[in-house]
Backbone atoms as SQL, in Angstrom:
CREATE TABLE atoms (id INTEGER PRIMARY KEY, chain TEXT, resi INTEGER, resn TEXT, atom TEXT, x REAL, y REAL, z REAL);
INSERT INTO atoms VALUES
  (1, 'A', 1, 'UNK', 'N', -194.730, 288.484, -112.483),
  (2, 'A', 1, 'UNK', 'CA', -195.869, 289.028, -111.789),
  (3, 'A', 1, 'UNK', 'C', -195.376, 290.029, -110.744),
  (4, 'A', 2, 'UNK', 'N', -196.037, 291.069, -110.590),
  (5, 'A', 2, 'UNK', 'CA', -195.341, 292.127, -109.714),
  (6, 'A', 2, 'UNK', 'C', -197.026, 292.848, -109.417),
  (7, 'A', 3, 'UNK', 'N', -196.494, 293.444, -108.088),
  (8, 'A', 3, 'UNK', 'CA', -197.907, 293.988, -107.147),
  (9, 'A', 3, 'UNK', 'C', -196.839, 294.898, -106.195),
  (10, 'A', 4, 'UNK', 'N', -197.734, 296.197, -106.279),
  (11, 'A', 4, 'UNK', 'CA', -197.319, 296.998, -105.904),
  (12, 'A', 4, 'UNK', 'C', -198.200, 297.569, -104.708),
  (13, 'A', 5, 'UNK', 'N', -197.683, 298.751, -103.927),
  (14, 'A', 5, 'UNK', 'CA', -198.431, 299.067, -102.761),
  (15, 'A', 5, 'UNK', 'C', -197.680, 301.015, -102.890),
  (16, 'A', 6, 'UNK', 'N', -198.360, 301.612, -102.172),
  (17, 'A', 6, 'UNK', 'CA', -198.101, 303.161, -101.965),
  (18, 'A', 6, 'UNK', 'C', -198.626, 303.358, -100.408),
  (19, 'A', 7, 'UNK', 'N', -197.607, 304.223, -100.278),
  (20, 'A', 7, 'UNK', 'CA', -197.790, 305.112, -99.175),
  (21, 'A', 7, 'UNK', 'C', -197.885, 306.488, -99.503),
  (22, 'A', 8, 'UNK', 'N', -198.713, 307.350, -99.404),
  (23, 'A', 8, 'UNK', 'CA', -198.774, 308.869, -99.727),
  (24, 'A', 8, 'UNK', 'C', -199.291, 309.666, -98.893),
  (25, 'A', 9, 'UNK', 'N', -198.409, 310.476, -98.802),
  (26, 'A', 9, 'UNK', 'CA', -198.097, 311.660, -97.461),
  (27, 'A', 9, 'UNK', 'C', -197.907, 311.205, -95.725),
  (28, 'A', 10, 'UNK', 'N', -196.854, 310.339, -96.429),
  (29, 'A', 10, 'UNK', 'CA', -196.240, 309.689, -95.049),
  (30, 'A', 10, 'UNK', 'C', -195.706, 310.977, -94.557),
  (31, 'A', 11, 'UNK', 'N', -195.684, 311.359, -93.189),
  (32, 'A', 11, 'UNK', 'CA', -195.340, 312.081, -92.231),
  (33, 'A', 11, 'UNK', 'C', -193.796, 311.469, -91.527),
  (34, 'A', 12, 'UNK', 'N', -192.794, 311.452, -93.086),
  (35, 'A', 12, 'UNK', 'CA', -191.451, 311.462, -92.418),
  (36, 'A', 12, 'UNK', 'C', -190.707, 312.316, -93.896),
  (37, 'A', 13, 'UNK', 'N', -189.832, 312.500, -93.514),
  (38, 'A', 13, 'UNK', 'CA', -188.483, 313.732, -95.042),
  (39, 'A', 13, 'UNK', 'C', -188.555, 311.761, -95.638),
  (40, 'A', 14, 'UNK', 'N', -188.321, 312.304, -97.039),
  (41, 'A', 14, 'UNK', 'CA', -187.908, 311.212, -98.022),
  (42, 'A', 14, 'UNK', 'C', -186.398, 311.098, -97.848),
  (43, 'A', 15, 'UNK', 'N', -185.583, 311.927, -97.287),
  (44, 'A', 15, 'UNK', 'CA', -183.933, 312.017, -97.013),
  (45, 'A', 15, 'UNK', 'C', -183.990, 310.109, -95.985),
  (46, 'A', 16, 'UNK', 'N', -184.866, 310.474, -94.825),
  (47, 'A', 16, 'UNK', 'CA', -184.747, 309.271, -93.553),
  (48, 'A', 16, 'UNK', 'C', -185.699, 308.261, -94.352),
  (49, 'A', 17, 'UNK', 'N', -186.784, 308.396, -95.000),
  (50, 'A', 17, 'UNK', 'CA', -187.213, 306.404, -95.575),
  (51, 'A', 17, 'UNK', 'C', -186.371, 306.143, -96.757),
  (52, 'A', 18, 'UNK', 'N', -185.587, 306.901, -97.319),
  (53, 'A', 18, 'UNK', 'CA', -184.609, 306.090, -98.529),
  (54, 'A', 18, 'UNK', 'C', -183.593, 305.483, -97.191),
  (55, 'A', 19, 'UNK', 'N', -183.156, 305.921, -96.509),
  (56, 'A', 19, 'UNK', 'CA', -181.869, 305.155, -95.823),
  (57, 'A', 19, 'UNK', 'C', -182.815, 303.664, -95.227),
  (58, 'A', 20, 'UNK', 'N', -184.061, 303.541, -94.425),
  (59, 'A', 20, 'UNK', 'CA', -184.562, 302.310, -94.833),
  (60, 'A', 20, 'UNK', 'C', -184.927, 301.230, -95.601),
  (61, 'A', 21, 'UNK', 'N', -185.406, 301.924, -96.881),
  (62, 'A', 21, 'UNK', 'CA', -185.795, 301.624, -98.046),
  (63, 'A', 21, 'UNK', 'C', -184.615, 301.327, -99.290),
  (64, 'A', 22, 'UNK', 'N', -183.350, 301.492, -98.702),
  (65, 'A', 22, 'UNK', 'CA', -182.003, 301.363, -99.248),
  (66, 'A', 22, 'UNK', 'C', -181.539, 299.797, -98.770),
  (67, 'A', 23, 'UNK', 'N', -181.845, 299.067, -97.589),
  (68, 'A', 23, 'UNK', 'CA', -181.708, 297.924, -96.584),
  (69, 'A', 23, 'UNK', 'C', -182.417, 297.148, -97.162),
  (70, 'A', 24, 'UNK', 'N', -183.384, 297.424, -97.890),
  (71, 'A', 24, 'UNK', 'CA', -184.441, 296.025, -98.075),
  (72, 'A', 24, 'UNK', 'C', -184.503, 295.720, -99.826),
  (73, 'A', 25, 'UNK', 'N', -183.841, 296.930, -100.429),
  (74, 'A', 25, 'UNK', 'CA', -184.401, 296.625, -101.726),
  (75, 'A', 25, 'UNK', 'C', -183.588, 295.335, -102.487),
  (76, 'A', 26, 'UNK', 'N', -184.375, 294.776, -103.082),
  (77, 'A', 26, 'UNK', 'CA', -183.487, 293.507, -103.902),
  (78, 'A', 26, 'UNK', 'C', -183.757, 292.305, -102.836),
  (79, 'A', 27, 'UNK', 'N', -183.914, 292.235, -101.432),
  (80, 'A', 27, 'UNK', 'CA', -183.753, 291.259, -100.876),
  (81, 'A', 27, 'UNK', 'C', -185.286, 290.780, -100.782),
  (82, 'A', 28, 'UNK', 'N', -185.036, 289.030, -100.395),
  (83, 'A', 28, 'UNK', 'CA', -186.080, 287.901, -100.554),
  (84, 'A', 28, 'UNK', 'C', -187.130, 289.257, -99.287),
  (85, 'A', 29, 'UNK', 'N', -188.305, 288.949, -99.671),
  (86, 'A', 29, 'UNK', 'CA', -189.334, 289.223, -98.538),
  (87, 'A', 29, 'UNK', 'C', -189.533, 289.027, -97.157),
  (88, 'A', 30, 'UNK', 'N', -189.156, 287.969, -97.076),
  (89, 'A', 30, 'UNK', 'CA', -189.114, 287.488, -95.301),
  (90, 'A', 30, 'UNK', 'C', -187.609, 287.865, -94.803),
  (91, 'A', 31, 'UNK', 'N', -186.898, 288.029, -95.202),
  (92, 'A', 31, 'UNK', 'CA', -185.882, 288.667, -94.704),
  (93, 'A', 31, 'UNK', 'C', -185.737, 289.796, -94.641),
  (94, 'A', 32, 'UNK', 'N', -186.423, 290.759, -95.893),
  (95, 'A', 32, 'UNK', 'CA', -186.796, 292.043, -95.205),
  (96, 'A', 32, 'UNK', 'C', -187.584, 292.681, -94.608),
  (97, 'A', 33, 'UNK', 'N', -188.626, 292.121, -94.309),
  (98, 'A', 33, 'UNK', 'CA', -189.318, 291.774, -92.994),
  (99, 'A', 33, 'UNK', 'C', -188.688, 291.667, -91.463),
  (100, 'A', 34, 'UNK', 'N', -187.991, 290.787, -91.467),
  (101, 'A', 34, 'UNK', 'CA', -187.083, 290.498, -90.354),
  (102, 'A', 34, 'UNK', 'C', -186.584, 291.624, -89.909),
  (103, 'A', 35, 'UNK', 'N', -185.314, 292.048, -91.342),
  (104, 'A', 35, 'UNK', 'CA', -184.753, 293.028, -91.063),
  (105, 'A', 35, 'UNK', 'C', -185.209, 294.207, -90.427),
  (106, 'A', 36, 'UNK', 'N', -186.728, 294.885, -91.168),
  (107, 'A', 36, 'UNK', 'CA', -187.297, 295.934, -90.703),
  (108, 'A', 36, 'UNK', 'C', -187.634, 295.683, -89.007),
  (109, 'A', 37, 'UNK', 'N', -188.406, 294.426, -88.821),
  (110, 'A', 37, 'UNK', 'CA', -188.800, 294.675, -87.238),
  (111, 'A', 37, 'UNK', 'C', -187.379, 294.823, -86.436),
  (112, 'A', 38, 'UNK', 'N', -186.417, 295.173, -86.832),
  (113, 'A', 38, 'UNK', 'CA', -185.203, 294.674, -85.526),
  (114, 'A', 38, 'UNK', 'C', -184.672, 296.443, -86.237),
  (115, 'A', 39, 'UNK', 'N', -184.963, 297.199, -86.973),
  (116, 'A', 39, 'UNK', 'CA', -184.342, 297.920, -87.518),
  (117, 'A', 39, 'UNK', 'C', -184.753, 299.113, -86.533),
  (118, 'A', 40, 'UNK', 'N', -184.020, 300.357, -85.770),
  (119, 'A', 40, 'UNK', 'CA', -184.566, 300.950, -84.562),
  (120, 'A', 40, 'UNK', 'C', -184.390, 302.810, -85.719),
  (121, 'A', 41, 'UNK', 'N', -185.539, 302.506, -86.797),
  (122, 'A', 41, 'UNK', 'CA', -185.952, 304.233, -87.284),
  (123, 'A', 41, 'UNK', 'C', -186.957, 303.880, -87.624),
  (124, 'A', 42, 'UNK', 'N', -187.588, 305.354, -87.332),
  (125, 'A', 42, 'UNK', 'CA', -188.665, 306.048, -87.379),
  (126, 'A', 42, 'UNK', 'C', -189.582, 305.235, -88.762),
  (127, 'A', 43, 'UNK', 'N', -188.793, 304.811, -89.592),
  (128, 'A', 43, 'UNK', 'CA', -189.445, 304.896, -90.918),
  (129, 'A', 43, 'UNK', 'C', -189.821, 303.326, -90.993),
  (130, 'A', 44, 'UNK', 'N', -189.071, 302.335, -90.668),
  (131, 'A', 44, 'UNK', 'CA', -189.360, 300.568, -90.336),
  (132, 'A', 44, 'UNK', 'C', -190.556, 300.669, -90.186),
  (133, 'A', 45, 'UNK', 'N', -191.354, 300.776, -89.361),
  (134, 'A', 45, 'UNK', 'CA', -192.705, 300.552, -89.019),
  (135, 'A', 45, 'UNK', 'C', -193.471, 300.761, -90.533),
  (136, 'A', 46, 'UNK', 'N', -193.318, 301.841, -90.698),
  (137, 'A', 46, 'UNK', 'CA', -194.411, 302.446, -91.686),
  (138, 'A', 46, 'UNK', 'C', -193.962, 301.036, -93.115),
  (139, 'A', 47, 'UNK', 'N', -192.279, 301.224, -93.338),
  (140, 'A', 47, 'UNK', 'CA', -192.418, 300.630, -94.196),
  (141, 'A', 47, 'UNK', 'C', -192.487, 298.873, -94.068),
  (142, 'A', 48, 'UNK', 'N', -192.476, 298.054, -93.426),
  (143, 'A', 48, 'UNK', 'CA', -192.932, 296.882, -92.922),
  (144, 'A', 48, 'UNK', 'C', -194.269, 296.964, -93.389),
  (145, 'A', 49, 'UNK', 'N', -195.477, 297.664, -92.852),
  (146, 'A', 49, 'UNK', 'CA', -196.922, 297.353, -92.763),
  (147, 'A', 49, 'UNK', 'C', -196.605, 297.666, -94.653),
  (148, 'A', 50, 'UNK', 'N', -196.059, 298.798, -95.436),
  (149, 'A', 50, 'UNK', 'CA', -196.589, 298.949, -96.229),
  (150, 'A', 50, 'UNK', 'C', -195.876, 297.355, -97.353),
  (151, 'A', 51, 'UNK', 'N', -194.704, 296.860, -97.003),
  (152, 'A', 51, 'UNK', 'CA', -194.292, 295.566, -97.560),
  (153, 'A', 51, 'UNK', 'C', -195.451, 294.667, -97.673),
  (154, 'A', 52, 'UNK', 'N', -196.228, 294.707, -96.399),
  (155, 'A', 52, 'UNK', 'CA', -197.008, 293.484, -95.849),
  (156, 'A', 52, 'UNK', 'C', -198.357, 293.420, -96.733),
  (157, 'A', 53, 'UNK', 'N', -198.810, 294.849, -97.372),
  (158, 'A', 53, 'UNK', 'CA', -199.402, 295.235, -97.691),
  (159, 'A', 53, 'UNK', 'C', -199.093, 294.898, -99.686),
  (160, 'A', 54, 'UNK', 'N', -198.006, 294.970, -99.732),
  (161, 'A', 54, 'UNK', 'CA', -197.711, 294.447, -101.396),
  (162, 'A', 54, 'UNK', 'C', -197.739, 293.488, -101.224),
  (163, 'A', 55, 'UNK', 'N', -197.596, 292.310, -100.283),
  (164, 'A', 55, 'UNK', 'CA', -197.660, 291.103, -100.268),
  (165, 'A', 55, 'UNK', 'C', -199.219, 290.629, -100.377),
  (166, 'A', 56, 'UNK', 'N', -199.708, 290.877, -100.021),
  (167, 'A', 56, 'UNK', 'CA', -201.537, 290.742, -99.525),
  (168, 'A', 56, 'UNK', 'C', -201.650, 291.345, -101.268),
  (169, 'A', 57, 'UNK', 'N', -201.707, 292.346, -102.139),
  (170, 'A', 57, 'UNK', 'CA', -201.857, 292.951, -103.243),
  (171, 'A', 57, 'UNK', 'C', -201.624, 291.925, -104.125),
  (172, 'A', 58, 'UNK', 'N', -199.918, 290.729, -103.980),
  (173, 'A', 58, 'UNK', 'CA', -199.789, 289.913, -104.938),
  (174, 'A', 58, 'UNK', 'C', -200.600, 288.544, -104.678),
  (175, 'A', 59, 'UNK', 'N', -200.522, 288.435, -103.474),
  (176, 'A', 59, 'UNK', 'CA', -201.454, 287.340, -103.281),
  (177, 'A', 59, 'UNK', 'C', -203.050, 287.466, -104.138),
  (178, 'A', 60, 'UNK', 'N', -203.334, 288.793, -104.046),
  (179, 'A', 60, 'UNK', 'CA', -204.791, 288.820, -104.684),
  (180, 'A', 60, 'UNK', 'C', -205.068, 289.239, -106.500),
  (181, 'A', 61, 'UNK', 'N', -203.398, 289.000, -106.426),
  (182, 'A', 61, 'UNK', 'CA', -203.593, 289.375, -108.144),
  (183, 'A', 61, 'UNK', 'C', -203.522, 287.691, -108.427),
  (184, 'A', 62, 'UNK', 'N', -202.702, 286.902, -107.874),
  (185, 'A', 62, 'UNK', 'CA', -202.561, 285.996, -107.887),
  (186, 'A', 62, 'UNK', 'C', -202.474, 284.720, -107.213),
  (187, 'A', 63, 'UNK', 'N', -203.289, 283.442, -106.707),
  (188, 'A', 63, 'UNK', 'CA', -203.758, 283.276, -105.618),
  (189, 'A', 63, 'UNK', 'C', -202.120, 281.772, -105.711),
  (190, 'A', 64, 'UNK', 'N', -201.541, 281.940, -106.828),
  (191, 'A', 64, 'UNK', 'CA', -200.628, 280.403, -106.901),
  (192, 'A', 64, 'UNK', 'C', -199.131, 281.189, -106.720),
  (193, 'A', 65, 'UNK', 'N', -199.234, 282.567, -106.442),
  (194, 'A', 65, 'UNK', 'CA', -197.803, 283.135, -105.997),
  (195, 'A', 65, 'UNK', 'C', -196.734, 282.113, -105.029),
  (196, 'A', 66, 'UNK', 'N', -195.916, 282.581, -105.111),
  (197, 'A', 66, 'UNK', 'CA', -194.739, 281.577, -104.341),
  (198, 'A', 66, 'UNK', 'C', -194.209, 282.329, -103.679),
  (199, 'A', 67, 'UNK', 'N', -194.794, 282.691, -101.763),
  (200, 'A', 67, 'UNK', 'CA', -194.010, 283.581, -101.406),
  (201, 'A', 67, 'UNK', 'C', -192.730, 283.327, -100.726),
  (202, 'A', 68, 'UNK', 'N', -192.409, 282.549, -100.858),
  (203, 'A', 68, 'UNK', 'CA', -190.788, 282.004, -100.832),
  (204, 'A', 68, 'UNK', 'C', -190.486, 282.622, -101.465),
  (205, 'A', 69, 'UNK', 'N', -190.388, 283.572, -102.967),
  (206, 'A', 69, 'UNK', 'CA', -189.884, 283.368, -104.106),
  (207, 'A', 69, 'UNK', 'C', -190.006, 285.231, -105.146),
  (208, 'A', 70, 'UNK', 'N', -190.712, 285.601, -103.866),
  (209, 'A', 70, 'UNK', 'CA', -191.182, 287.191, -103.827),
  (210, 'A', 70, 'UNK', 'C', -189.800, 288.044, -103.204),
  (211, 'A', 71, 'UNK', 'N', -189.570, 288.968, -104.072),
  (212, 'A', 71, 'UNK', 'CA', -188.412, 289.550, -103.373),
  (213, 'A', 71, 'UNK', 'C', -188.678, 291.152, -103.700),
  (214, 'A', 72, 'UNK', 'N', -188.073, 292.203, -103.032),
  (215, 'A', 72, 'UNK', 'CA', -188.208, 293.679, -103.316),
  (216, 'A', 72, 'UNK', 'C', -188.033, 293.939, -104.692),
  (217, 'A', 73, 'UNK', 'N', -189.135, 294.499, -105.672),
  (218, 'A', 73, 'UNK', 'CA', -187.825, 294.991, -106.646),
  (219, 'A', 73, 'UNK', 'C', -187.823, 296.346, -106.816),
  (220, 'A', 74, 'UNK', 'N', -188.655, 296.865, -106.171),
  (221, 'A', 74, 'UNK', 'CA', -188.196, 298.329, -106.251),
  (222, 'A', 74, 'UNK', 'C', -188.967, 298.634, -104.978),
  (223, 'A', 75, 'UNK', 'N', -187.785, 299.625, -104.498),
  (224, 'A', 75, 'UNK', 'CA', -188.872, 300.414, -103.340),
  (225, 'A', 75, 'UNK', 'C', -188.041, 302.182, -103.313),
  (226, 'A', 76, 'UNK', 'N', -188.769, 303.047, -103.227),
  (227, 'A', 76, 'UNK', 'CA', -188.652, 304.431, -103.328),
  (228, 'A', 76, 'UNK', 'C', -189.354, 305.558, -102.681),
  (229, 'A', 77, 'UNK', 'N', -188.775, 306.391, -102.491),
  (230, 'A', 77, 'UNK', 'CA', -189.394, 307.704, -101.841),
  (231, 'A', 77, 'UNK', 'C', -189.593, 309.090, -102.553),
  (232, 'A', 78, 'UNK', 'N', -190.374, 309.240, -102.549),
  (233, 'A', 78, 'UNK', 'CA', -190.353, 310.589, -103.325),
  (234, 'A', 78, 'UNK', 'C', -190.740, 311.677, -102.320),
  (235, 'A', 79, 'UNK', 'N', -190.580, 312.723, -102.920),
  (236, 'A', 79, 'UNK', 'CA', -191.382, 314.231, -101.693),
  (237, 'A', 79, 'UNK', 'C', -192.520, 314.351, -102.228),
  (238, 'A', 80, 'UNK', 'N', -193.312, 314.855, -101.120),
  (239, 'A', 80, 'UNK', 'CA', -194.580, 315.187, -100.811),
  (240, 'A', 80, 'UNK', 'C', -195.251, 316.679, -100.901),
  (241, 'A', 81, 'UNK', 'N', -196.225, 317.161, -100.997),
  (242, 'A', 81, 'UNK', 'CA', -196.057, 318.678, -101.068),
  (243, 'A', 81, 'UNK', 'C', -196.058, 318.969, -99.302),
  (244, 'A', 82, 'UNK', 'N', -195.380, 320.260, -99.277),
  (245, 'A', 82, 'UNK', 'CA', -195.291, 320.495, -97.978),
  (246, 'A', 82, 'UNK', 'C', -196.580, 320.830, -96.940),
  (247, 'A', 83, 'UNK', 'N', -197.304, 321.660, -97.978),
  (248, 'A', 83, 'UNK', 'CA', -198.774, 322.860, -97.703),
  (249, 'A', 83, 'UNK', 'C', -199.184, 321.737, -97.114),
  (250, 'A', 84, 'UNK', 'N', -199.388, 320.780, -96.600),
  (251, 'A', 84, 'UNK', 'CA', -200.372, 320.100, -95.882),
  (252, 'A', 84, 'UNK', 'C', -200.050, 320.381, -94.096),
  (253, 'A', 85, 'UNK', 'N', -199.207, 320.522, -94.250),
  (254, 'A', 85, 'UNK', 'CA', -198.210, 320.113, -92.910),
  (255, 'A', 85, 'UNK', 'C', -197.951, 321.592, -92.533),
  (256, 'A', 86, 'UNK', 'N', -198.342, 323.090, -92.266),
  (257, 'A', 86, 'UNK', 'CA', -198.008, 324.115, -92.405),
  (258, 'A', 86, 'UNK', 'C', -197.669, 324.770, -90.293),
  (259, 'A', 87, 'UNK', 'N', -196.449, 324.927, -90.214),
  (260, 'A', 87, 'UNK', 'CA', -196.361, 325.133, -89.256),
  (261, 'A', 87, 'UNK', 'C', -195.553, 326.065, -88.662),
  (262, 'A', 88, 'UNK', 'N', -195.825, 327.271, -87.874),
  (263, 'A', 88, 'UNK', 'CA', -194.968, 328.597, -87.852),
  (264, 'A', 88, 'UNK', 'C', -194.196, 328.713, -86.805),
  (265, 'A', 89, 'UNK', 'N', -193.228, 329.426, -86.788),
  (266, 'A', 89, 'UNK', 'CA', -192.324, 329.921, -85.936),
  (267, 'A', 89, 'UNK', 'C', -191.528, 331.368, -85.537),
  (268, 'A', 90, 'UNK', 'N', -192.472, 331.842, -84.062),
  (269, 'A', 90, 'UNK', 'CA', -192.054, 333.368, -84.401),
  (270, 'A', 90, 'UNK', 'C', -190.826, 334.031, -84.307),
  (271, 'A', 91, 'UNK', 'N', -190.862, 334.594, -84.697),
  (272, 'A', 91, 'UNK', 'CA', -188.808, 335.721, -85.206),
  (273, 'A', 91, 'UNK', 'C', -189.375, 337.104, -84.859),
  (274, 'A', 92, 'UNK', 'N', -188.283, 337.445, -84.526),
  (275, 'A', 92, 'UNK', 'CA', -187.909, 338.699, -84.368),
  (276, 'A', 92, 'UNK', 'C', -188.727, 340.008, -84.984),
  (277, 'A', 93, 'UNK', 'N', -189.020, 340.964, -84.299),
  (278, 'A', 93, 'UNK', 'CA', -190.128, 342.211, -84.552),
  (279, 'A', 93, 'UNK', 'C', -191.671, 341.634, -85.143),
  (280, 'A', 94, 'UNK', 'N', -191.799, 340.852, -84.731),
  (281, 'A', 94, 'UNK', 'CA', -193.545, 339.962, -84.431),
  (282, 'A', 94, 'UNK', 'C', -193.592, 339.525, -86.002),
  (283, 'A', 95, 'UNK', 'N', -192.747, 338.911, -86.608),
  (284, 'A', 95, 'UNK', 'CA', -192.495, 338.149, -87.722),
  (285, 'A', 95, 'UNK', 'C', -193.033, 336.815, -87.427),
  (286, 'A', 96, 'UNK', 'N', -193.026, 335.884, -88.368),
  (287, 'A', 96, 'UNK', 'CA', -193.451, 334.256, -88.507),
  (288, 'A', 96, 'UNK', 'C', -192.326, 334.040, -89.495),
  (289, 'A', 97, 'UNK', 'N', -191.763, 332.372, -89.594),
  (290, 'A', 97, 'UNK', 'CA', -191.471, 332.101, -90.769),
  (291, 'A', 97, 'UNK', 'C', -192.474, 330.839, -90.607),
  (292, 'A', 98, 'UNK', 'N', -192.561, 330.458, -91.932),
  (293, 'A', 98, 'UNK', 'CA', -192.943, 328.877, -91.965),
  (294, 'A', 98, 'UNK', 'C', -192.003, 327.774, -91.364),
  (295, 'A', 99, 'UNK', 'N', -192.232, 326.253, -90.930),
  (296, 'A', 99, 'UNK', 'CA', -191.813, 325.288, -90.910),
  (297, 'A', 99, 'UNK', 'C', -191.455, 324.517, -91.632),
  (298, 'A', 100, 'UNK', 'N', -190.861, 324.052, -91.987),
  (299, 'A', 100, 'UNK', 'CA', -190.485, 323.062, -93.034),
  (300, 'A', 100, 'UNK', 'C', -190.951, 321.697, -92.688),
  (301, 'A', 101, 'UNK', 'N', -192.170, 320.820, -93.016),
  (302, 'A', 101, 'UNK', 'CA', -192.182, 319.720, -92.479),
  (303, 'A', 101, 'UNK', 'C', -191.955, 318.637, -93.251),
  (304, 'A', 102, 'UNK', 'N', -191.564, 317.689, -93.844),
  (305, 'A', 102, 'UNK', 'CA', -190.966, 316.870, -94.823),
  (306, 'A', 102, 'UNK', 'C', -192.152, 315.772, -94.665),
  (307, 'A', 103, 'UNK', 'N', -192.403, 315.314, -95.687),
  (308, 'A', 103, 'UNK', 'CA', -193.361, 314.519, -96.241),
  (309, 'A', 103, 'UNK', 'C', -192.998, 313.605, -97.570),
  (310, 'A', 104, 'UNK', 'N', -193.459, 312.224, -97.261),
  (311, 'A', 104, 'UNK', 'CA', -192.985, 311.396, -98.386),
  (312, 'A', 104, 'UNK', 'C', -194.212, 310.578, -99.247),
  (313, 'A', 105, 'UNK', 'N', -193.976, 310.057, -100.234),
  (314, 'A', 105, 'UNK', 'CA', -194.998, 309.174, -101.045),
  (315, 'A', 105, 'UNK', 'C', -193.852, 307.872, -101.056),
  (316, 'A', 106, 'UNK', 'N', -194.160, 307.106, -100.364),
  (317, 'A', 106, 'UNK', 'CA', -193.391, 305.735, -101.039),
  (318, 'A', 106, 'UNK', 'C', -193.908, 305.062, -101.389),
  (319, 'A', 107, 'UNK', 'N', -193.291, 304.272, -101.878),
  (320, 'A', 107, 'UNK', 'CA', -194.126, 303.009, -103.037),
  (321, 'A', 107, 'UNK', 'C', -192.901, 302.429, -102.920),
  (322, 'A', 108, 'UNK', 'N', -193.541, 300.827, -103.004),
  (323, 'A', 108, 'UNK', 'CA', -192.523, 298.920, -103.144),
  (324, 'A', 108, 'UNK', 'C', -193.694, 298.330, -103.896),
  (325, 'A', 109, 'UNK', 'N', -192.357, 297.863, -104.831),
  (326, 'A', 109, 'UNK', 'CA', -192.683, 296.889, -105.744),
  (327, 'A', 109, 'UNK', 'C', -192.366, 295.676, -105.384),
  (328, 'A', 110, 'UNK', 'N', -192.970, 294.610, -105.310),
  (329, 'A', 110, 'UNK', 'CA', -192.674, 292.887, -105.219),
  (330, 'A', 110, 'UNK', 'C', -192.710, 292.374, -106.296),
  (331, 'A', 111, 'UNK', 'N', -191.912, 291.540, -106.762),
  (332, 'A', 111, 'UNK', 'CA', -191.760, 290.561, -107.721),
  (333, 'A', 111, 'UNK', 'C', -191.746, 289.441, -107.050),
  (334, 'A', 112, 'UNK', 'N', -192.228, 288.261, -108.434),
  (335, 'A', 112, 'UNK', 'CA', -191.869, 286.558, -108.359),
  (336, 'A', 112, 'UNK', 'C', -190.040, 286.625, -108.807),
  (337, 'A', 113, 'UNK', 'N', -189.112, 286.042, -107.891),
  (338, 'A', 113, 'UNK', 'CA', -188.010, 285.883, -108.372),
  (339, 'A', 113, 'UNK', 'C', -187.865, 284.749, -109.269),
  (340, 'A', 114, 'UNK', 'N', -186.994, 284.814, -110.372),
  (341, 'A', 114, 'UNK', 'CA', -187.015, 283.928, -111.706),
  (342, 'A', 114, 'UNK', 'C', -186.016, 283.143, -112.019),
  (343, 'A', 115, 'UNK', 'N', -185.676, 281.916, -111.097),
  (344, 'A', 115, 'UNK', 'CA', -184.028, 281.204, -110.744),
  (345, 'A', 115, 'UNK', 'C', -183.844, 280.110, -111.689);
């Protein structure tokens, strides 16, 4: 049994939530939980609520889940389109360039672990 959750057009680069999202994958649920609240980046927060949030998803696919027994099995970042986020910076002889603002879609998968 597996329940999944998304985040889309998180307002961080997919470069900084894979280095979070690298810490938790594979491990039991409540420990990566743990891990995230004590973890001091930008990206913990977001991804904690969105864990908490696949958890609540498997619970409602399935009400006899064992969350002892729930562990990461996938969690990932992808890029986002930028155009949402559009922000300028002026240069030289009354020029603009654009900003680059980095944007992510993540998504975690939870599984029942199978011992």
């Amino acid at each position: 049994m597996e329940a999944t959750a998304k985040l889309r057009y998180a307002r961080i680069a997919p470069r900084k939530a894979r280095m979070v999202l690298n810490m938790v994958r594979g491990k039991y649920v409540a420990e990566a939980i743990e891990q995230l609240r004590f973890t001091r980046k930008a990206a913990a927060p977001m991804i904690e609520k969105l864990l908490d949030s696949a958890i609540a998803n498997a619970e409602q696919h399935d009400e006899n889940v064992d969350l002892d027994r729930l562990y990461v099995k996938l969690a990932f970042a992808d890029k986002a389109p930028d155009h949402h986020m559009v922000r300028w910076r002026p240069r030289a002889m009354g020029r603009a360039t654009p900003i680059q603002k980095g944007m992510s879609h993540i998504t975690v998968v939870v599984a029942e672990r199978e011992d």
